[in-house]
C-alpha positions as CSV (number, residue, x, y, z in Angstrom):
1,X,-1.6,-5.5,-7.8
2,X,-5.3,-4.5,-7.9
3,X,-8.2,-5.2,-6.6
4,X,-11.8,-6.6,-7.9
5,X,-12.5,-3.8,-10.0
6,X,-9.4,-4.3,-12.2
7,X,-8.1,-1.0,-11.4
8,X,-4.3,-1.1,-11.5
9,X,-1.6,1.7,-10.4
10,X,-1.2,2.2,-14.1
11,X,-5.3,3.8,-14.1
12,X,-4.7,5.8,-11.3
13,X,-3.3,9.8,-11.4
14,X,-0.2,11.3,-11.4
15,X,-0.1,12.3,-8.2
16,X,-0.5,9.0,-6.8
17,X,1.7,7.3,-9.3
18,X,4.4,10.1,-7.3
19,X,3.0,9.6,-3.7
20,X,3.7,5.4,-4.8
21,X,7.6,5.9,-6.0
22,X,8.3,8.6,-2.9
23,X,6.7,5.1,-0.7
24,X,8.7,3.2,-2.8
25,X,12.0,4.7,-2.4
26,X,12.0,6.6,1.2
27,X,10.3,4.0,2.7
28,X,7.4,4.0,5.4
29,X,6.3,8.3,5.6
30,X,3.7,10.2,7.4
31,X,1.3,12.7,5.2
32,X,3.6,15.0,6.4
33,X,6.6,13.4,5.3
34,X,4.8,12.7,1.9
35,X,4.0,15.8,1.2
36,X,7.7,17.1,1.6
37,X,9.1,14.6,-0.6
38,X,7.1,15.2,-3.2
39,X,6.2,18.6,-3.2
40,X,3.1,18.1,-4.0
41,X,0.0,20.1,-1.7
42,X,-1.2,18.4,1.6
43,X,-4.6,17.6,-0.4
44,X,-3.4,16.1,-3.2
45,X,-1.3,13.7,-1.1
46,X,-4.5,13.0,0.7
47,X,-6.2,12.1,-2.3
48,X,-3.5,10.4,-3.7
49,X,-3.1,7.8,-0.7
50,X,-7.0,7.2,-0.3
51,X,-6.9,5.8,-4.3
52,X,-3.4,4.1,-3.6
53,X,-5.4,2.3,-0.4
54,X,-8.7,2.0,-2.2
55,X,-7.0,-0.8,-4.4
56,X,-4.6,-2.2,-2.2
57,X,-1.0,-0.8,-2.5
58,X,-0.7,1.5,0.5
59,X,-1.6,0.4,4.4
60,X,-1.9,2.7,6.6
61,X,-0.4,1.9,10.6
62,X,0.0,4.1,13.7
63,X,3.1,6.4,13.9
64,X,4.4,5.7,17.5
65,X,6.3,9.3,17.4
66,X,3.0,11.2,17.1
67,X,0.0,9.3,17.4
68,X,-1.7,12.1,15.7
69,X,-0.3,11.2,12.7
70,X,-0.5,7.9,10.4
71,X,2.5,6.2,9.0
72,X,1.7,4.8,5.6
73,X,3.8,1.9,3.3
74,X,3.5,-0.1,0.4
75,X,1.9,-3.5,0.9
76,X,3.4,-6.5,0.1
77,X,1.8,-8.7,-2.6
78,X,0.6,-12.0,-1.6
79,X,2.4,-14.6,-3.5
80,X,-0.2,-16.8,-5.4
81,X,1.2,-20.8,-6.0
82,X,1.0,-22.4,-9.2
83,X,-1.9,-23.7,-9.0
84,X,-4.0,-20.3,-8.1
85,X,-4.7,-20.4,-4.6
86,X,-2.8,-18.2,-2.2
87,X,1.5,-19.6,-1.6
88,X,2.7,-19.0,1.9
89,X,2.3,-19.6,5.8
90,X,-1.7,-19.7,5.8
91,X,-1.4,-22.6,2.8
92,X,0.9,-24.3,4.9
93,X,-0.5,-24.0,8.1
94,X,-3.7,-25.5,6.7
95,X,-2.7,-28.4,4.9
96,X,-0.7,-29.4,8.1
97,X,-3.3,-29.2,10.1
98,X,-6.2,-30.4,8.3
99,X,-6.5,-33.9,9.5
């Protein structure tokens, strides 16, 4: 889990280390929501999810319930085959139809 700089959960704060387990563990959350869980302030939350999203861990989608708000979750990793190109329905999909 990183990105091209090399930066890794394991560089990044506290705080977002916290804002990725209360993901982790409650599940998709607004800010809102975040910031309950963790009792951490409304700004550090903020900042926390822009350097969790910066490198690829957190996505950020519409919350239907209030559009006002955004409901944010932990991406899933891309498995990556054997060989060190990307596993999944994209490989497949184009070695069946690259004749």
């Amino acid at each position: 889990m990183g990105n091209t700089d090399g930066e890794d959960i394991a560089d990044l704060p506290p705080s977002a280390k916290l804002v990725f387990k209360v993901l982790e563990y409650d599940g998709p959350l607004t800010q809102k929501q975040i910031v309950e869980e963790s009792m951490l302030s409304a700004r550090t939350v903020r900042y926390a999810l822009e350097r969790l999203a910066e490198i690829g861990i957190v996505d950020e989608d519409i919350y239907f319930a209030d559009a006002r708000q955004s409901l944010y979750r932990i991406t899933e990793p891309e498995p990556v085959a054997a060989d060190g190109g990307q596993s999944g329905e994209a490989t497949r999909k184009d070695a069946c139809c690259a004749e």
